[in-house]
C-alpha positions as CSV (number, residue, x, y, z in Angstrom):
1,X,-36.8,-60.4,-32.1
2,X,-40.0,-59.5,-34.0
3,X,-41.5,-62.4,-35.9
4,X,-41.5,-63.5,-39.1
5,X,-43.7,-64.7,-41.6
6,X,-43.5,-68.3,-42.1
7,X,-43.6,-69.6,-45.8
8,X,-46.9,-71.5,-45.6
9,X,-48.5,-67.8,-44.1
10,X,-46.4,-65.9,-47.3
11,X,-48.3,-68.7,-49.3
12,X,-51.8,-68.2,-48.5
13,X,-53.8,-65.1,-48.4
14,X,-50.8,-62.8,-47.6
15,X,-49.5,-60.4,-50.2
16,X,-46.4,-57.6,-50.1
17,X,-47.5,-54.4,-51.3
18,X,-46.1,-50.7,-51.0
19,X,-47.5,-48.1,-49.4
20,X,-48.5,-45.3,-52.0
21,X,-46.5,-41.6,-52.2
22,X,-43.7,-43.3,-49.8
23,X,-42.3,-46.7,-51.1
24,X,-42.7,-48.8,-48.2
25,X,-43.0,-51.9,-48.1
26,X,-46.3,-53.2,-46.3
27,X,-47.9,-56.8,-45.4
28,X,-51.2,-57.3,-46.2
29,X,-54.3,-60.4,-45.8
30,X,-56.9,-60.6,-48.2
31,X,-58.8,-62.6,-45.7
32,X,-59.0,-59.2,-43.0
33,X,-58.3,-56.1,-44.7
34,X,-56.7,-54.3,-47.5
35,X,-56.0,-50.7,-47.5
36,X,-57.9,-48.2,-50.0
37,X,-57.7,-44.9,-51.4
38,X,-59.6,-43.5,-48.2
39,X,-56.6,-44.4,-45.8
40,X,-53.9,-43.3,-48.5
41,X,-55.9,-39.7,-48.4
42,X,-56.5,-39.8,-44.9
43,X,-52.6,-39.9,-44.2
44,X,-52.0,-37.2,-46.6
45,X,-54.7,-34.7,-45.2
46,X,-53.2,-33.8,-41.7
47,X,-51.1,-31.2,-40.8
48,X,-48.0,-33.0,-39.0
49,X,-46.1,-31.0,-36.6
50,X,-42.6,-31.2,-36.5
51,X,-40.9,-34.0,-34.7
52,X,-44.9,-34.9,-33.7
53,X,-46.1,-38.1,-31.8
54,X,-49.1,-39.8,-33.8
55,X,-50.9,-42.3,-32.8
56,X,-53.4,-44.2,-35.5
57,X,-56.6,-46.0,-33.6
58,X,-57.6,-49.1,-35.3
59,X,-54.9,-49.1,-37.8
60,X,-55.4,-52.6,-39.7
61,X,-52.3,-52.8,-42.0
62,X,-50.8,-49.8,-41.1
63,X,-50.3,-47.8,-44.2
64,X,-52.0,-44.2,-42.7
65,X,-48.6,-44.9,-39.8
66,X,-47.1,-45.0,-42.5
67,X,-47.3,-42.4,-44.5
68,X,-48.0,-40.4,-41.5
69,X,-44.1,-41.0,-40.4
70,X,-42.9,-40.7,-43.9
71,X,-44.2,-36.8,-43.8
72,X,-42.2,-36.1,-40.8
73,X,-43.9,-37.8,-37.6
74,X,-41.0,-38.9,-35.2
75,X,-42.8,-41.3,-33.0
76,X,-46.1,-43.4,-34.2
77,X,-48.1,-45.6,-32.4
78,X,-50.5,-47.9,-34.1
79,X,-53.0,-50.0,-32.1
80,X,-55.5,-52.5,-33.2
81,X,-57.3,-55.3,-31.4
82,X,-56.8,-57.6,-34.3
83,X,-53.8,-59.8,-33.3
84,X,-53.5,-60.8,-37.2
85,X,-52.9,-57.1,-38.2
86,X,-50.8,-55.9,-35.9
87,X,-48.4,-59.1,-36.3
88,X,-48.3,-57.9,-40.2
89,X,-47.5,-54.3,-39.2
90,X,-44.8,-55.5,-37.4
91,X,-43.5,-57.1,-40.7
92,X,-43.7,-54.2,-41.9
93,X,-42.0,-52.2,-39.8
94,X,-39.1,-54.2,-39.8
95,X,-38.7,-55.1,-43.5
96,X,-38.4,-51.1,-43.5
97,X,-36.1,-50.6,-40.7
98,X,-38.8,-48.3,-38.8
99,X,-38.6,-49.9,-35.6
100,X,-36.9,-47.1,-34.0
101,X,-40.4,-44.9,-34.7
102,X,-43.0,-47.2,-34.6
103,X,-44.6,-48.9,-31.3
104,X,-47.5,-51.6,-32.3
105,X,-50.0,-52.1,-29.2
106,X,-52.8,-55.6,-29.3
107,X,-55.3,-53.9,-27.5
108,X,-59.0,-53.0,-27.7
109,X,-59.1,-49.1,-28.0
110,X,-62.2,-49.2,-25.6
111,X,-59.6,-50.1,-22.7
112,X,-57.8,-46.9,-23.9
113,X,-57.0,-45.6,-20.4
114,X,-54.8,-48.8,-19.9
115,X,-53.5,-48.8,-23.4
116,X,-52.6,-44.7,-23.6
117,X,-51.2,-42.2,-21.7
118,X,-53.5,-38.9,-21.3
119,X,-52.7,-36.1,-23.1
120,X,-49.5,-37.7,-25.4
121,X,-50.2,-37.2,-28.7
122,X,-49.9,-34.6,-31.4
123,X,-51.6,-35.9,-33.3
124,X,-54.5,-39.4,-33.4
125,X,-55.8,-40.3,-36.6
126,X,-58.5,-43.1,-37.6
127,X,-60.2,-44.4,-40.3
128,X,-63.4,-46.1,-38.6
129,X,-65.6,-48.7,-38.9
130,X,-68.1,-46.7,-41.5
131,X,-71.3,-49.2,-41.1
132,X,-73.4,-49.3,-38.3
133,X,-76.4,-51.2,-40.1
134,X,-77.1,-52.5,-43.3
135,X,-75.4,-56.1,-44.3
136,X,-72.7,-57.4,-43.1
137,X,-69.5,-57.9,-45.5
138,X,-67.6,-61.1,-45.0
139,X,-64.1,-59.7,-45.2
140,X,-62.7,-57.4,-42.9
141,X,-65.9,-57.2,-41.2
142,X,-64.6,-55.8,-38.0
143,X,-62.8,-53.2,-39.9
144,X,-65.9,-52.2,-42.0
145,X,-68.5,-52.9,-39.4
146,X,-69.0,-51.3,-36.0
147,X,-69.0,-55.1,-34.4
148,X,-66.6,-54.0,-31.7
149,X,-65.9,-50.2,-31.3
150,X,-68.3,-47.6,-32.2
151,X,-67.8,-44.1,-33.8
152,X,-68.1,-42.9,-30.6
153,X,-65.0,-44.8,-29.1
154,X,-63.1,-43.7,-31.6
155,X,-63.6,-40.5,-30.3
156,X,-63.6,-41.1,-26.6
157,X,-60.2,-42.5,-26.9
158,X,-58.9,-39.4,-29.5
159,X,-59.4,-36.8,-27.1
160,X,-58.0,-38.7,-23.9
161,X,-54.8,-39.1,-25.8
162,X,-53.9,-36.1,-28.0
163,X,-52.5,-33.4,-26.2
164,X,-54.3,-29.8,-25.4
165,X,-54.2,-27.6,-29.2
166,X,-53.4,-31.4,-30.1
167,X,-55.1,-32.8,-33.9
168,X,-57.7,-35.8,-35.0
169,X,-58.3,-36.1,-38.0
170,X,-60.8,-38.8,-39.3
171,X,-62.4,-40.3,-42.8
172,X,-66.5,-41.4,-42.8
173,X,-69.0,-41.7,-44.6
174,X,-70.8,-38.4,-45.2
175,X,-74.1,-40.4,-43.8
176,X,-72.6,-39.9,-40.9
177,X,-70.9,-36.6,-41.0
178,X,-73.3,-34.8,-38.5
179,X,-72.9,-37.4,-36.2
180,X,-69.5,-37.0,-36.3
181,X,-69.9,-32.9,-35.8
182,X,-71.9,-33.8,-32.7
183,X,-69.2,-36.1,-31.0
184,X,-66.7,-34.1,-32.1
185,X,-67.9,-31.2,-30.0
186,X,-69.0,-33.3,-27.3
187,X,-65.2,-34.4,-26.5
188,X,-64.1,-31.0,-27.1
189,X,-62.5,-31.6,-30.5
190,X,-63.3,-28.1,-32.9
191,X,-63.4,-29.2,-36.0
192,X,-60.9,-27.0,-38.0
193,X,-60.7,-28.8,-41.9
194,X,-62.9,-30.5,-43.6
195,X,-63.0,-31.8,-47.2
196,X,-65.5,-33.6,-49.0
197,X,-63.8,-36.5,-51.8
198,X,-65.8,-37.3,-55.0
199,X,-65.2,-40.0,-57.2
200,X,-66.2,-37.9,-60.4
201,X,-66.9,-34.1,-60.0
202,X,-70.5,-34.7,-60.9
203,X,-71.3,-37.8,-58.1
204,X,-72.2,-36.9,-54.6
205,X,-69.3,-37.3,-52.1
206,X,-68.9,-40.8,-50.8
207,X,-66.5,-39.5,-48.0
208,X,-65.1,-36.8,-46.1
209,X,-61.8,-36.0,-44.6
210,X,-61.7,-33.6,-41.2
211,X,-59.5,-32.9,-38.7
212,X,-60.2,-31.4,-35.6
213,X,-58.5,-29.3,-32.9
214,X,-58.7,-29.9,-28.9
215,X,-59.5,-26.8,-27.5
216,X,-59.7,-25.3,-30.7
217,X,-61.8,-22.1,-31.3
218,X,-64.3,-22.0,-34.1
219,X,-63.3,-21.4,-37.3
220,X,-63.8,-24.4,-39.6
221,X,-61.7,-24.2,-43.3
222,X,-63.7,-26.1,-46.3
223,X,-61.3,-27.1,-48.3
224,X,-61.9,-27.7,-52.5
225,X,-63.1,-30.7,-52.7
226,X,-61.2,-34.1,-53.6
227,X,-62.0,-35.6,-57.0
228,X,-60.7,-39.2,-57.6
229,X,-61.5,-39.4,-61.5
230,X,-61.7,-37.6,-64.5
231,X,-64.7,-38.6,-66.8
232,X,-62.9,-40.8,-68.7
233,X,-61.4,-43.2,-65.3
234,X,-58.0,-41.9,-65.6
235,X,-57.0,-40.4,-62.0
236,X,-56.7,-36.4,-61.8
237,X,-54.0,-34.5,-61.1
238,X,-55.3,-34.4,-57.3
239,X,-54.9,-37.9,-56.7
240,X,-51.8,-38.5,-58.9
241,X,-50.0,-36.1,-56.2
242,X,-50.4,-39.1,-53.1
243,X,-49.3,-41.9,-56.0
244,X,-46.1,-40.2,-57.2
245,X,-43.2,-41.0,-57.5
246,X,-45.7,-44.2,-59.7
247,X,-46.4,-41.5,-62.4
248,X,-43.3,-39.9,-63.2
């Protein structure tokens, strides 16, 4: 029997949202994290394979499983070391009847040899910690902050569990994008997409989306890049596509 929220936990800090693009229903605490735009593109931008097996490292509320599963994923795993989070995206599995799908794992993805099996996945995907210095943010500071797993574990444990021709497909900060090029090609991940998001065509890119192939030969496709807003803060057309059905 999964748990449910008591009344004086619905009362506090905790909030029901939906998951954008899919409808579902998804649990969220202001006083750890709330999902953004970044994980709502980040589980569009992947190519899932039919009946795939995805697992999402560090997945705080769990809307990138999510939307992962509603684009075709049979089997998603989503593990987080936060036992807050993971309790709330079991709340949200069962309030939408997913449990058949979905396996939540409390665990710190560090240990990922005792937490994964080799080789498993189709396909991992991660939004990481994006700070590494700088100050500190009070909320959802684990989830912001590298104050338990670095970049680099997130990698580490990516290629041990997807499979050989397998996908990972990550968002960060462009600050750290060759970083990212290095590890990637240290664990043997090619990357194979990338795609730079804007928040207005004429601002500098404050992320990037790319996914990366195990075993993959080079080749890397740069896709058009992602602009959040039109000049006058409405959403383009772009973006409006991962809200829908909201703006029919």
């Amino acid at each position: 029997m999964l748990p449910r929220l008591t009344m004086s936990e619905q009362e506090n800090s905790l909030r029901c949202d939906y998951v954008p693009g899919c409808g579902y229903k998804i649990w969220q605490d202001a006083k750890e994290f709330c999902y953004t735009t970044d994980a709502v593109f980040l589980g569009n931008f992947p190519h899932v394979v039919r009946k795939a097996k995805v697992l999402e490292l560090g997945c705080g509320t769990g809307a990138i499983s999510m939307l992962l599963e509603s684009r075709g994923a049979a089997e998603v795993t989503a593990l987080d070391c936060n036992p807050q989070v993971t309790k709330l995206v079991r709340q949200s599995v069962a309030d939408n009847s997913l449990q058949d799908k979905f396996t939540v794992i409390d665990g710190d993805l560090r240990n990922y040899k005792q937490l994964l099996q080799p080789e498993s996945m189709d396909l991992v995907a991660a939004n990481p910690p994006y700070r590494n210095s700088g100050n500190v943010r009070q909320v959802g500071t684990a989830a912001c902050h590298e104050v338990t797993s670095t970049l680099e574990d997130f990698f580490r444990a990516a290629a041990f569990a997807v499979r050989y021709r397998g996908r990972f497909a990550l968002v960060q900060l462009p600050e750290r994008f060759a970083e990212s090029m290095q590890l990637a090609l240290k664990y043997g991940l090619q990357p194979k997409r990338l795609q730079w998001v804007h928040s207005k065509i004429d601002k500098p890119a404050w992320i990037f989306l790319m996914e990366m192939q195990k075993g993959g030969s080079y080749g890397l496709d740069v896709l058009p890049p992602l602009i959040m807003y039109n000049q006058d803060g409405s959403y383009t057309e772009q973006v409006k596509k991962f809200y829908e059905p909201a703006f029919k």
